[in-house]
C-alpha positions in Angstrom: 121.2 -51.0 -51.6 121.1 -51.6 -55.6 118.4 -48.6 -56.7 117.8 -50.8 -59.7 116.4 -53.1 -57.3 115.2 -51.1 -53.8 112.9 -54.1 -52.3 116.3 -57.0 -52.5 117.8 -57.0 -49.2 121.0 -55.9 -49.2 123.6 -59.1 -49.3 125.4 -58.1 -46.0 122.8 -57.2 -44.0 123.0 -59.4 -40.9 119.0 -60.3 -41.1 119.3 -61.5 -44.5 117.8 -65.1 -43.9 120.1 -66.0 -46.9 123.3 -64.9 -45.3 122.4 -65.2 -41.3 124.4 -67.7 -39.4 121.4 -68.1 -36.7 119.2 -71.1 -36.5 115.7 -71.1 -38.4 113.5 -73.0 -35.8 110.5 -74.8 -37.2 108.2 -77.1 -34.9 106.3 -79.2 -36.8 103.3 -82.0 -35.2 103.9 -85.5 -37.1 100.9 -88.1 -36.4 102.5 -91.4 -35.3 100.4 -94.6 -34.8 101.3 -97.5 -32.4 102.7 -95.5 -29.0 100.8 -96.2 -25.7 103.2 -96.1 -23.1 106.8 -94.6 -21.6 109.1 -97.0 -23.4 107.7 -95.9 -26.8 108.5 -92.4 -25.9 112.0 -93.1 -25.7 112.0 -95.5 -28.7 110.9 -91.9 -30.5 112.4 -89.6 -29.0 115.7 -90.9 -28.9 116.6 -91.6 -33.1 114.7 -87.9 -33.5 117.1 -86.1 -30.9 119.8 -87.7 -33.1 119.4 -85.9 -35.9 121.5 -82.9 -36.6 119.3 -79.5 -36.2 116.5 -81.2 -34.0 116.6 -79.4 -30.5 113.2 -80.6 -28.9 111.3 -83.6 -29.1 107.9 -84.3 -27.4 105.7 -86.9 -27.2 101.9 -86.6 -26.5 101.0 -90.2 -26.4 97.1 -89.1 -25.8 96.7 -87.4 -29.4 99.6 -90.1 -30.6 101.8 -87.3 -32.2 105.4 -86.3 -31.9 106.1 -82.5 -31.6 109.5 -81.5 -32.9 111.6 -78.3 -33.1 114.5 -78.5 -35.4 116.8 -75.8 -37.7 115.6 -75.8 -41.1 118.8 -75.0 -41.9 120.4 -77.9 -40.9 117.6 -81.0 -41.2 114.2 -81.7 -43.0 110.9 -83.2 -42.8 111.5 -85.9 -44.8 114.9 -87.1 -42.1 112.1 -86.5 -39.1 109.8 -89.1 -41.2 112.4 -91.6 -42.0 113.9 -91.2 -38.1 110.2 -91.9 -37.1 110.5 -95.3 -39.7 113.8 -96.5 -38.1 112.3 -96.3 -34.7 109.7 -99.1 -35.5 106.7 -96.7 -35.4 105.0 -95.0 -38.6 104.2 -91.3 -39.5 100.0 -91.5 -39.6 97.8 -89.1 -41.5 95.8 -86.7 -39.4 92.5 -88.0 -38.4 90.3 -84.6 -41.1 
């Protein structure tokens, strides 16, 4: 530890999130419109479980929202959006 500096985490430390080699899971709920029955779900899921990182994808056609867990490290929101887009279905705002 640099005593200039005692609340940085020390560079090595295993835990540092800026140095650790595990996966940061996020799940994230994107609103989708147009999905009603089994066939969409696998028109979603499918591109979505493509994308590097992603390691879950659920459907809940009832709310109409796709429920994904993915590695921040290794993909984004924005890929999840555009995978959504390429699938023939739209990310939706949430009804306020």
């Amino acid at each position: 530890m640099d005593p200039a500096r005692p609340n940085e985490p020390e560079p090595n430390d295993p835990f540092n999130p800026e140095r650790a080699d595990h996966a940061i899971l996020e799940t994230i709920e994107i609103a989708t419109e147009g999905e009603d029955c089994d066939e969409c779900v696998r028109k979603l899921r499918k591109p979505l479980m493509r994308i590097n990182g992603v390691r879950d994808v659920k459907v809940d056609l009832g709310r109409e929202r796709v429920i994904v867990t993915f590695d921040a490290r290794k993909t984004h929101t924005p890929d999840l959006h555009d995978a959504i887009l390429k699938s023939g279905y739209k990310p939706a705002r949430f009804p306020d």
